[in-house]
N, CA, C and O atoms as a GROMACS GRO file, in nm:
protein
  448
    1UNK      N    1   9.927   8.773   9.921
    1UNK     CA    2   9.929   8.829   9.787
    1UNK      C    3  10.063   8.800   9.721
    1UNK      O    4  10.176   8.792   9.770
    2UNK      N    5  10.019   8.787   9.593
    2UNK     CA    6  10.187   8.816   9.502
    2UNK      C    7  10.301   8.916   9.482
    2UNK      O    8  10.299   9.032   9.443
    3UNK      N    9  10.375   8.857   9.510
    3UNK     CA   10  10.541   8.917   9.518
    3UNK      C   11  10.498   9.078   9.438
    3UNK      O   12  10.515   9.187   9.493
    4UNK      N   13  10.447   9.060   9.315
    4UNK     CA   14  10.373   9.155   9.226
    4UNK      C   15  10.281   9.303   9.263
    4UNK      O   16  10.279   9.414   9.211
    5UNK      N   17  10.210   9.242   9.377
    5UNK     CA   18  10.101   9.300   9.424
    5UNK      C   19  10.203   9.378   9.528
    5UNK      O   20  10.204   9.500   9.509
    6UNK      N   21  10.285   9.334   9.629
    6UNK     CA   22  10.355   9.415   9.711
    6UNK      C   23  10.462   9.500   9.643
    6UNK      O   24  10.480   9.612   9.690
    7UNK      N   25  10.544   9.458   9.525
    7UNK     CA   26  10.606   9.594   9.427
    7UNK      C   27  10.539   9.713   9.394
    7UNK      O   28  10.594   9.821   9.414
    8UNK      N   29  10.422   9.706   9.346
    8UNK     CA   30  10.362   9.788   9.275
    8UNK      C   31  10.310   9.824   9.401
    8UNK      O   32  10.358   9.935   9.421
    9UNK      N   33  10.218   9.784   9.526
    9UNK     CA   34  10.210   9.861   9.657
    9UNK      C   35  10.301   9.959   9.661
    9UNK      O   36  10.286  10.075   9.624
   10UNK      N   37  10.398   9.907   9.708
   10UNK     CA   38  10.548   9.937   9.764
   10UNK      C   39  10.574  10.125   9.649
   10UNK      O   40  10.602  10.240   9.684
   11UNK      N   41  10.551  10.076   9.545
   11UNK     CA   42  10.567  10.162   9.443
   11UNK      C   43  10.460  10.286   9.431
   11UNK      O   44  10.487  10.394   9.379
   12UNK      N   45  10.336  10.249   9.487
   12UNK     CA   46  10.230  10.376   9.522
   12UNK      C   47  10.288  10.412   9.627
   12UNK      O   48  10.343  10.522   9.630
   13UNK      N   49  10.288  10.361   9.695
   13UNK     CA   50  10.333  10.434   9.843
   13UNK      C   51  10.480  10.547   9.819
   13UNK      O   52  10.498  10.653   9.879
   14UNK      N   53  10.570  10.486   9.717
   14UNK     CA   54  10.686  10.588   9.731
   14UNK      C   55  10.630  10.676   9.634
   14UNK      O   56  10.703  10.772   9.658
   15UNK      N   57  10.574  10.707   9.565
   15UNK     CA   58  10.500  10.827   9.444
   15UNK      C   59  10.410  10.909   9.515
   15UNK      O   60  10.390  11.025   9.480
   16UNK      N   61  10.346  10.849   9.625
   16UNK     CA   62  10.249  10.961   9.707
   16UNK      C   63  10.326  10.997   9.792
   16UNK      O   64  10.336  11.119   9.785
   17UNK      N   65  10.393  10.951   9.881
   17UNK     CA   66  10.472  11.013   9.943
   17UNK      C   67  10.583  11.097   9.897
   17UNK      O   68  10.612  11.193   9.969
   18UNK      N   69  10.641  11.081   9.805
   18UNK     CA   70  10.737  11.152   9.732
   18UNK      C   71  10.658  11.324   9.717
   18UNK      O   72  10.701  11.436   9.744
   19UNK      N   73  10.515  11.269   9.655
   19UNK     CA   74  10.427  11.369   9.680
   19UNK      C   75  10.339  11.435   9.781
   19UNK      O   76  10.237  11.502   9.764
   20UNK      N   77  10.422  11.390   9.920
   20UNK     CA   78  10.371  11.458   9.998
   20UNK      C   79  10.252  11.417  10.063
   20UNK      O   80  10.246  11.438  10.184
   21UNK      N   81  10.152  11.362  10.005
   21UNK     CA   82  10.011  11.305  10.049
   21UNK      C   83   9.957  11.200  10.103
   21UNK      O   84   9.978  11.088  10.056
   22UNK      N   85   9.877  11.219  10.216
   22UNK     CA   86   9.847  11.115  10.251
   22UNK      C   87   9.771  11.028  10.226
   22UNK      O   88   9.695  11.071  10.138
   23UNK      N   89   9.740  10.902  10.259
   23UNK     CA   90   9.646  10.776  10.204
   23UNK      C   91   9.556  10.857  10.143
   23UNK      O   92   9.534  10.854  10.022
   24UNK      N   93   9.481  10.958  10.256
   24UNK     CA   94   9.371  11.004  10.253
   24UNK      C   95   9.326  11.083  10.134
   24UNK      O   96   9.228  11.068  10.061
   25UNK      N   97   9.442  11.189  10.135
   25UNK     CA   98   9.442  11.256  10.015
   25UNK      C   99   9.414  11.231   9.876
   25UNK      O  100   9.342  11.275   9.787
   26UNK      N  101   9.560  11.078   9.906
   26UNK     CA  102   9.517  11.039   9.761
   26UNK      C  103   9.423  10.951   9.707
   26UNK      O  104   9.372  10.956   9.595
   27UNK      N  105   9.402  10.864   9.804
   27UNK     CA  106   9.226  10.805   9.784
   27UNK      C  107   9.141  10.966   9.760
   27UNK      O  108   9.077  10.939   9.658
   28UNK      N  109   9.110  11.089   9.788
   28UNK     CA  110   9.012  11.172   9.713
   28UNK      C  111   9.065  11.206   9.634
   28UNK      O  112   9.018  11.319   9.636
   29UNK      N  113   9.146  11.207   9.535
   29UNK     CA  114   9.238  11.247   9.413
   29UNK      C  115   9.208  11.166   9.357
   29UNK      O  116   9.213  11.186   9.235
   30UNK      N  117   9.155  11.010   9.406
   30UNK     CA  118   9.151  10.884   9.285
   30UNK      C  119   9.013  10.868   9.271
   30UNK      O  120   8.962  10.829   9.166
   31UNK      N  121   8.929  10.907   9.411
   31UNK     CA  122   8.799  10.880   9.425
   31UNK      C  123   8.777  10.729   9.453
   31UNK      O  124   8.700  10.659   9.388
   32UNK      N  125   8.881  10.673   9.597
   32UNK     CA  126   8.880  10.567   9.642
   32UNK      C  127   8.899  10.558   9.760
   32UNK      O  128   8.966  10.644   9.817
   33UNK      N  129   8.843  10.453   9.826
   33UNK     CA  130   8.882  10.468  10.013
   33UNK      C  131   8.991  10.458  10.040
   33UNK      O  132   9.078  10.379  10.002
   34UNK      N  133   8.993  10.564  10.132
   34UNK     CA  134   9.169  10.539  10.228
   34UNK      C  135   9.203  10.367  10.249
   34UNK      O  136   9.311  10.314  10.225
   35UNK      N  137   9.088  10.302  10.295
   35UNK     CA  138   9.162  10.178  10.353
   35UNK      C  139   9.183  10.136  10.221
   35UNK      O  140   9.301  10.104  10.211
   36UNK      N  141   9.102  10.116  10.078
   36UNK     CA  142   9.177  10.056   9.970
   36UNK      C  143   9.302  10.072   9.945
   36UNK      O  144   9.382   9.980   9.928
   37UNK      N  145   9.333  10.224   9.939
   37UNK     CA  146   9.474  10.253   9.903
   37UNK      C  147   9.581  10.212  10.008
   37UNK      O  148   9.695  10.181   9.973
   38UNK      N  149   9.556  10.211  10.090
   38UNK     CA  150   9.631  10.136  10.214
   38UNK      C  151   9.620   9.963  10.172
   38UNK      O  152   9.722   9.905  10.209
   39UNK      N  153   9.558   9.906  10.131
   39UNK     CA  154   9.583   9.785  10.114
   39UNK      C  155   9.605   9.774  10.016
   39UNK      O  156   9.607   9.655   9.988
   40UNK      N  157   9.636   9.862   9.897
   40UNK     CA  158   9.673   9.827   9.802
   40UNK      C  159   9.842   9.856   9.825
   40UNK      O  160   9.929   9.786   9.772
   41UNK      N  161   9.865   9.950   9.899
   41UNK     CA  162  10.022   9.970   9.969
   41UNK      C  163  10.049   9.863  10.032
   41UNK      O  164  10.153   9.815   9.988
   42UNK      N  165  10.003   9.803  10.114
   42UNK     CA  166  10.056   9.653  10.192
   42UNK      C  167  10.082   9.562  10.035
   42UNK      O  168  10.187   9.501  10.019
   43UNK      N  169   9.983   9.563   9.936
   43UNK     CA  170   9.997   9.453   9.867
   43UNK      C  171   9.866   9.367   9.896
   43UNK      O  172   9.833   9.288   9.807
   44UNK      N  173   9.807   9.373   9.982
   44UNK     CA  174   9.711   9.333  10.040
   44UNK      C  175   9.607   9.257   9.960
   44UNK      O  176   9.574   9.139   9.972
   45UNK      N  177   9.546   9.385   9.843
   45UNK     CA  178   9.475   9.389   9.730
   45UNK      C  179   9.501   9.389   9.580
   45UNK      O  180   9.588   9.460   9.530
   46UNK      N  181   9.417   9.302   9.502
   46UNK     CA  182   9.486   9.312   9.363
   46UNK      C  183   9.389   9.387   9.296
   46UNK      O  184   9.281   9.344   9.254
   47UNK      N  185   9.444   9.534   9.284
   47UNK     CA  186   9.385   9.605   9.194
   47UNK      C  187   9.292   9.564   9.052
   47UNK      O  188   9.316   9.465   8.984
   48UNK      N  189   9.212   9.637   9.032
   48UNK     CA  190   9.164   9.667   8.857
   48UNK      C  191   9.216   9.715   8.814
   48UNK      O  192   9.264   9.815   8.868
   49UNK      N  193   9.255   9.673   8.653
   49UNK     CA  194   9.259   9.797   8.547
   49UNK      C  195   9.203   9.959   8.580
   49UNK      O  196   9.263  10.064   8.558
   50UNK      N  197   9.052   9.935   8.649
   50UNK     CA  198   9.021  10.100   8.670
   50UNK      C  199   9.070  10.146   8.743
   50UNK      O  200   9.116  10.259   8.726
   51UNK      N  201   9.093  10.041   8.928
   51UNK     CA  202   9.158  10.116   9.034
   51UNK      C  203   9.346  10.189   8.990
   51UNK      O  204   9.416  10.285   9.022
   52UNK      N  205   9.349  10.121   8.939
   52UNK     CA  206   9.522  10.092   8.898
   52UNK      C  207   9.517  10.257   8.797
   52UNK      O  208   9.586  10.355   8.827
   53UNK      N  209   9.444  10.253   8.708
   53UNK     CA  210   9.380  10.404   8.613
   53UNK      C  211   9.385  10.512   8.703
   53UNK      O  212   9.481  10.587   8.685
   54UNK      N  213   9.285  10.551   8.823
   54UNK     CA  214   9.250  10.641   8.877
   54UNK      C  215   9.381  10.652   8.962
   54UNK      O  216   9.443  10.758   8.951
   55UNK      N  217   9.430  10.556   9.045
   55UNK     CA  218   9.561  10.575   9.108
   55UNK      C  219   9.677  10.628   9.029
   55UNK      O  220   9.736  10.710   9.098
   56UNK      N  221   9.739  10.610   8.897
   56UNK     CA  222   9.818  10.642   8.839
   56UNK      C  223   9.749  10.768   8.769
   56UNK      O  224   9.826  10.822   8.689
   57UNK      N  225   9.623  10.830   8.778
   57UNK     CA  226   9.606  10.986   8.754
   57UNK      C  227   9.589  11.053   8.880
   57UNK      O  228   9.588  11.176   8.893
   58UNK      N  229   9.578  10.978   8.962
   58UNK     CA  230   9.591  11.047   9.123
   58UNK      C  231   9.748  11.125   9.164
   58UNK      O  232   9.779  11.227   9.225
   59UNK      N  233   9.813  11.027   9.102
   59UNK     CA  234   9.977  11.024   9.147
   59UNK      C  235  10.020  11.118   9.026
   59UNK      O  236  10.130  11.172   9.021
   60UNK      N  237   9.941  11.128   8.947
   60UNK     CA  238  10.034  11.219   8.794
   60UNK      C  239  10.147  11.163   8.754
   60UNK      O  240  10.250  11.232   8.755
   61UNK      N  241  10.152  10.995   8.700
   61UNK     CA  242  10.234  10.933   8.721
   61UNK      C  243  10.179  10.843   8.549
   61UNK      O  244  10.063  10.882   8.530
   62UNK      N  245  10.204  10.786   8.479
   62UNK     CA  246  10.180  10.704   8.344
   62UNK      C  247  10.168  10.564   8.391
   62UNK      O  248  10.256  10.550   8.475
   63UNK      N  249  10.104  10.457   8.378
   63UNK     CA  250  10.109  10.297   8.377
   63UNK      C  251  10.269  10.299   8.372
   63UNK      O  252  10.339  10.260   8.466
   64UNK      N  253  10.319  10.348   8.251
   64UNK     CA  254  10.472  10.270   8.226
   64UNK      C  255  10.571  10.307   8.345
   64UNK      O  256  10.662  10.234   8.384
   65UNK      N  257  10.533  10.456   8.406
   65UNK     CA  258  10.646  10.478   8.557
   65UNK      C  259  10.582  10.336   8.622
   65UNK      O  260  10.658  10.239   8.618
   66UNK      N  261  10.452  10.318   8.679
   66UNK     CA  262  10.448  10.247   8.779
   66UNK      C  263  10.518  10.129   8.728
   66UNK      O  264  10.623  10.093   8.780
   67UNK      N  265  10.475  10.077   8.646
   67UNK     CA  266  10.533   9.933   8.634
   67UNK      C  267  10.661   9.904   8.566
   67UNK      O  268  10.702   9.789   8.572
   68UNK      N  269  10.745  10.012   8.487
   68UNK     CA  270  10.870  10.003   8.466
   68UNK      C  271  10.952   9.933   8.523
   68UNK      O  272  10.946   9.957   8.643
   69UNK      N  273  11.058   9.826   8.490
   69UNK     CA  274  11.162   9.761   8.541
   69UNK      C  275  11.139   9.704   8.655
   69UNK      O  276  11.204   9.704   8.759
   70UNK      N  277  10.985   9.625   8.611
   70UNK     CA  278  10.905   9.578   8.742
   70UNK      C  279  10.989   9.425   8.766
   70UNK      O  280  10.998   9.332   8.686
   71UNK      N  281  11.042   9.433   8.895
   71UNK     CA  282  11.092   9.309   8.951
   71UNK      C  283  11.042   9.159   8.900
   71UNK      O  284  10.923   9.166   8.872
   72UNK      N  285  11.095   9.025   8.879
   72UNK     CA  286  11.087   8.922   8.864
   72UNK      C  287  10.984   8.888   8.984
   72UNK      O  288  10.984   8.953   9.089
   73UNK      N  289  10.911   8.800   8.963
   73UNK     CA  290  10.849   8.742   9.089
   73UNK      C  291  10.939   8.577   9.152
   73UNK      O  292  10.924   8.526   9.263
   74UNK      N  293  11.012   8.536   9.060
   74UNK     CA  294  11.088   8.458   9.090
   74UNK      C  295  11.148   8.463   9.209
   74UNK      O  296  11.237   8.548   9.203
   75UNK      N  297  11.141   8.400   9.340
   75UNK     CA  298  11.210   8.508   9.448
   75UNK      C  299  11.354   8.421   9.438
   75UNK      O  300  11.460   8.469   9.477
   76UNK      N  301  11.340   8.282   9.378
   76UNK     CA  302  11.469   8.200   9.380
   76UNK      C  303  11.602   8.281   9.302
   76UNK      O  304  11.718   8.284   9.343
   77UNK      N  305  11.557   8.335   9.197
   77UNK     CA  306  11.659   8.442   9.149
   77UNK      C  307  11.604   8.576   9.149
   77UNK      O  308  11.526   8.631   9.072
   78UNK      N  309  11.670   8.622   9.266
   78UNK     CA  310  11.617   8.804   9.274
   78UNK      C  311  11.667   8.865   9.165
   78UNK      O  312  11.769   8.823   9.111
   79UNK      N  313  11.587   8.993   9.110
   79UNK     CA  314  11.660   9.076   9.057
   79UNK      C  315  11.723   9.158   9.082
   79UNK      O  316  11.671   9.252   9.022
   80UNK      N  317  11.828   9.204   9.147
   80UNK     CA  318  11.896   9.248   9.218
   80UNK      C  319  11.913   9.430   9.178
   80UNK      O  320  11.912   9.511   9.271
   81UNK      N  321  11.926   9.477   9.028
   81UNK     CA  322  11.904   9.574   8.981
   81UNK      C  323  11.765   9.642   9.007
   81UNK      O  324  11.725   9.754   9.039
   82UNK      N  325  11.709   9.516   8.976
   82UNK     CA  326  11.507   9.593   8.962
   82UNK      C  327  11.534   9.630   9.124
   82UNK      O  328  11.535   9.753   9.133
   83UNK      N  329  11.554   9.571   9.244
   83UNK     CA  330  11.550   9.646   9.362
   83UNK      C  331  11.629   9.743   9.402
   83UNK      O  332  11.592   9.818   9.493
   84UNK      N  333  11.793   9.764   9.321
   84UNK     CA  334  11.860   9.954   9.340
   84UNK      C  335  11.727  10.006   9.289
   84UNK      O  336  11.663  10.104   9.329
   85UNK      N  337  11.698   9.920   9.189
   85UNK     CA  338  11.589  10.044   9.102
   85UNK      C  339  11.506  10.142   9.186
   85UNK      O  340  11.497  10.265   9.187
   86UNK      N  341  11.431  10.017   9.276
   86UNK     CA  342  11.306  10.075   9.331
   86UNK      C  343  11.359  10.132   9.417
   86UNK      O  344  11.325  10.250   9.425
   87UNK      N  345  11.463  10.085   9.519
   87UNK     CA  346  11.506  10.182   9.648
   87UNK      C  347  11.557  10.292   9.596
   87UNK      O  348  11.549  10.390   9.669
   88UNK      N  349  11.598  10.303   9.513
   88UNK     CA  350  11.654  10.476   9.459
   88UNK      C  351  11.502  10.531   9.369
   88UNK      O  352  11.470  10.648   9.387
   89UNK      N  353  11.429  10.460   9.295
   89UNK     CA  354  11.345  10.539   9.266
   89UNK      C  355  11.252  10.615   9.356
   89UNK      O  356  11.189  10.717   9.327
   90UNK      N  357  11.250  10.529   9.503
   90UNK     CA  358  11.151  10.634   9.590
   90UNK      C  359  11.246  10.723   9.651
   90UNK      O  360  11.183  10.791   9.732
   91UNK      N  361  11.338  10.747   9.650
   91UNK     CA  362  11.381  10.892   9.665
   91UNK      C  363  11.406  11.056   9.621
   91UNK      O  364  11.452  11.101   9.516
   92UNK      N  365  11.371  11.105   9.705
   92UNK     CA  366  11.369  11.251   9.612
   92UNK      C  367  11.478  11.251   9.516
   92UNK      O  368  11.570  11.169   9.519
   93UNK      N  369  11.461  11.376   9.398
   93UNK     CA  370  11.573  11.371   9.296
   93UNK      C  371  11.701  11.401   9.380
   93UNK      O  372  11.800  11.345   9.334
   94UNK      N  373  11.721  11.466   9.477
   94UNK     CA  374  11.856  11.516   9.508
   94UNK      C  375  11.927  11.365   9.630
   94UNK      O  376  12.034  11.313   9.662
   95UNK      N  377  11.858  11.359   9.642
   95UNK     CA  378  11.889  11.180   9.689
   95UNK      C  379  11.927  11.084   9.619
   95UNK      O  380  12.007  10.997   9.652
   96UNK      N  381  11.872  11.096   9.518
   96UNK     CA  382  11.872  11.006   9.363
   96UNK      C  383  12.060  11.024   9.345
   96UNK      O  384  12.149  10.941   9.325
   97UNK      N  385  12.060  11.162   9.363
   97UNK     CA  386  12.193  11.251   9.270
   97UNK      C  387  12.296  11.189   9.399
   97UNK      O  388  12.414  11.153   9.404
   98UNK      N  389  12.234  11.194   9.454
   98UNK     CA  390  12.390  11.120   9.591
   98UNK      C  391  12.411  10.993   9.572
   98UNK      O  392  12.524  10.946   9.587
   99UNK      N  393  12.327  10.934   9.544
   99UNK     CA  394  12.334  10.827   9.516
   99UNK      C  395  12.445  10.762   9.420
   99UNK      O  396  12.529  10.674   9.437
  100UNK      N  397  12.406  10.853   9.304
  100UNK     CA  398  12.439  10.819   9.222
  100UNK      C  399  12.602  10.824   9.209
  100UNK      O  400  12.670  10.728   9.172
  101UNK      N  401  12.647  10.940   9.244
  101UNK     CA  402  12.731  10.982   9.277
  101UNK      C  403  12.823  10.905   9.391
  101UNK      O  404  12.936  10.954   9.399
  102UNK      N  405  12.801  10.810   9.469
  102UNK     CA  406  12.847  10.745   9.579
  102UNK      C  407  12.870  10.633   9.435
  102UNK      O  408  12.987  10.631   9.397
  103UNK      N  409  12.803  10.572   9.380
  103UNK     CA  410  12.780  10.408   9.301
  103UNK      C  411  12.953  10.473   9.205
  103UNK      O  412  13.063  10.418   9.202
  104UNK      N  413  12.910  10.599   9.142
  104UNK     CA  414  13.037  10.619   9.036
  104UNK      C  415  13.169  10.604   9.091
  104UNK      O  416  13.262  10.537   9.047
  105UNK      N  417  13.162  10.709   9.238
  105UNK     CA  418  13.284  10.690   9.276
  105UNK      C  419  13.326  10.510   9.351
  105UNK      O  420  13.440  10.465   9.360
  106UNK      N  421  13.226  10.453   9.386
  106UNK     CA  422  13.301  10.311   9.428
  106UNK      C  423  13.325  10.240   9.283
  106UNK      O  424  13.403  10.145   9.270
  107UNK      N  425  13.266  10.283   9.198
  107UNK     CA  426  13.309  10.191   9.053
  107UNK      C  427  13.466  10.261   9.027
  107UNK      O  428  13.565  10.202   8.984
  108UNK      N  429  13.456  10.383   9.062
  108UNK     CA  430  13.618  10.454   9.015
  108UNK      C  431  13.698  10.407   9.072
  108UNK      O  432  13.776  10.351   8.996
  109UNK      N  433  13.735  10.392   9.223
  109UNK     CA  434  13.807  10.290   9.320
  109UNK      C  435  13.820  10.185   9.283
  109UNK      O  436  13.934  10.141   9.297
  110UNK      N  437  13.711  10.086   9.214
  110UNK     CA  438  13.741   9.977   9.205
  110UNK      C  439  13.851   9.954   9.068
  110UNK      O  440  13.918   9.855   9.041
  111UNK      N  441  13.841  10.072   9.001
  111UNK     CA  442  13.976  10.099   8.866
  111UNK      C  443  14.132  10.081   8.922
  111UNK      O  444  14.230  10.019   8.880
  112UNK      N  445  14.109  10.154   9.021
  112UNK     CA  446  14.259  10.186   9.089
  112UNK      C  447  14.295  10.062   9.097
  112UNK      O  448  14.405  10.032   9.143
   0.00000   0.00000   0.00000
């Protein structure tokens, strides 16, 4: 599958889990099989418009969270931001906040 298909995987998987739930769960929240949603987490599968619908009201989540500041598929030039993005976006908010907080202070050091 496309570089594409494993982001946006990659990206259900940290929103249900963030929320706690499993495949299982949230395949009956979307009204889809566990193994779909599992292969749609590998990347495996290229969603529909509908599956992609019911998953992003499963997750209580908008089209524009999932696909926001969605990575280049270019792999020759990574986007290097779009991936802080995603590794800090699947973390809880107070993870987020350490984070963030670690990036300010090495930018402050680098003043000195």
């Amino acid at each position: 599958m496309s570089d594409i298909s494993k982001i946006v995987g990659e990206r259900i998987k940290n929103h249900r889990n963030r929320l706690g739930l499993t495949q299982e769960e949230l395949a009956e929240k979307c009204g889809l099989h566990h193994t779909y949603i599992g292969q749609l987490e590998r990347g495996e599968k290229n969603a529909t418009m509908e599956s992609i619908e019911k998953v992003v009201l499963g997750l209580n989540i908008s089209f524009e969270t999932l696909f926001e500041k969605l990575a280049s598929t270019d792999t020759a030039t990574p986007n290097t931001a779009a991936q802080c993005y995603d590794l800090v976006d699947a973390l809880p908010p107070k993870e987020q906040q350490a984070v963030l907080d670690m990036i300010l202070k090495m930018v402050e050091y680098k003043k000195i």
